[in-house]
C-alpha positions as CSV (number, residue, x, y, z in Angstrom):
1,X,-6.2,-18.2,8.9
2,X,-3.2,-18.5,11.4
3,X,-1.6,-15.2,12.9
4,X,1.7,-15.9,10.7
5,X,-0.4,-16.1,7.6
6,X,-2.2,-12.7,8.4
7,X,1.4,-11.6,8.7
8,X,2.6,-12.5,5.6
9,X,-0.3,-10.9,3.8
10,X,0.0,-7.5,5.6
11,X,4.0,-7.7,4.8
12,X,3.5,-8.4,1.1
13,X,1.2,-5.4,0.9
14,X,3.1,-3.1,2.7
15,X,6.4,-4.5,0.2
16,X,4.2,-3.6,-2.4
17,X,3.2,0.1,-1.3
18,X,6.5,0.7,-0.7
19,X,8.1,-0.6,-4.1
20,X,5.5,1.5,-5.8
21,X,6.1,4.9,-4.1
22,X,9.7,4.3,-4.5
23,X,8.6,3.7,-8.1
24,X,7.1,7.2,-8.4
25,X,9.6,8.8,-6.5
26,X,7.8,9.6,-3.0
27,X,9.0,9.8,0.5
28,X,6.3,8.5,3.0
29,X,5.8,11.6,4.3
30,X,5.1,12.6,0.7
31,X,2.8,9.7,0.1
32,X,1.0,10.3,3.5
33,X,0.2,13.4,2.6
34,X,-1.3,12.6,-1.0
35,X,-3.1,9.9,1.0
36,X,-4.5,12.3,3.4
37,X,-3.0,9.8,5.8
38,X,-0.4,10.0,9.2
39,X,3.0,9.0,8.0
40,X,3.5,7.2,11.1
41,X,0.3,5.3,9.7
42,X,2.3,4.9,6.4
43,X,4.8,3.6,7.8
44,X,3.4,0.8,10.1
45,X,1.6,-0.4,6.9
46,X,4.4,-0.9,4.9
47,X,6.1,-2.6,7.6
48,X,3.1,-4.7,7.6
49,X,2.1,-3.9,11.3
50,X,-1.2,-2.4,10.2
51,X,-4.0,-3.9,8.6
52,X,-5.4,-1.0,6.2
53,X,-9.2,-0.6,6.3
54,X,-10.8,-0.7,2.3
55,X,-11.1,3.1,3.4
56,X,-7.5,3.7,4.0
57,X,-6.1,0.9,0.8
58,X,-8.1,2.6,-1.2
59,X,-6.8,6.2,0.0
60,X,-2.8,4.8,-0.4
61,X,-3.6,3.2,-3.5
62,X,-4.9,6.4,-5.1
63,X,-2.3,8.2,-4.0
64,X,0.2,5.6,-5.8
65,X,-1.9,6.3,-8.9
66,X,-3.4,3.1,-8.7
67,X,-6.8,1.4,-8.7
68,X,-6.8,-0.7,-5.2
69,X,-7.3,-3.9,-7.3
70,X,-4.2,-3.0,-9.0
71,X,-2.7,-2.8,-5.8
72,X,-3.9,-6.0,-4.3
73,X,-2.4,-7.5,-7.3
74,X,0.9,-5.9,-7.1
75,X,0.6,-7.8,-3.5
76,X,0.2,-10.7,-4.8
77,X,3.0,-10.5,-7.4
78,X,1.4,-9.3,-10.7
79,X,1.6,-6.7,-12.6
80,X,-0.5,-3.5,-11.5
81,X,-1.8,-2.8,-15.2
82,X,-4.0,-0.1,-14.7
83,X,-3.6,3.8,-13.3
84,X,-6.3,5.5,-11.0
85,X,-7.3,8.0,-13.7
């Protein structure tokens, strides 16, 4: 996989973490904090300069009330469908 590519995946994640909190309402720092995560951290990933760890998408996508499948779809351009009970 070339570098852009890699790009383009982290930036349609980090597109879709950030539609969805602004869905529910949150400020990163808000978010971050759900997440247990460093909004700084937050941020870079929805600028798509970090590559979350299943550890850490699992954390944000939680936190967004979602399942990180849900998520990963959401990144791909479906529809999230299900909530992180």
């Amino acid at each position: 996989m070339s570098a852009l590519n890699r790009r383009a995946i982290r930036e349609r994640f980090g597109d879709a973490v950030r539609r969805r909190r602004r869905e529910l309402g949150l400020s990163q720092e808000g978010l971050a904090e759900r997440a247990h995560l460093h909004r700084t951290y937050l941020s870079d990933v929805e600028r798509g300069n970090r590559n979350p760890s299943l550890e850490s998408l699992t954390r944000i996508a939680r936190a967004l009330d979602l399942e990180p499948s849900a998520l990963l779809r959401l990144a791909e351009g479906g529809p999230a469908e299900q909530g992180a009970g």
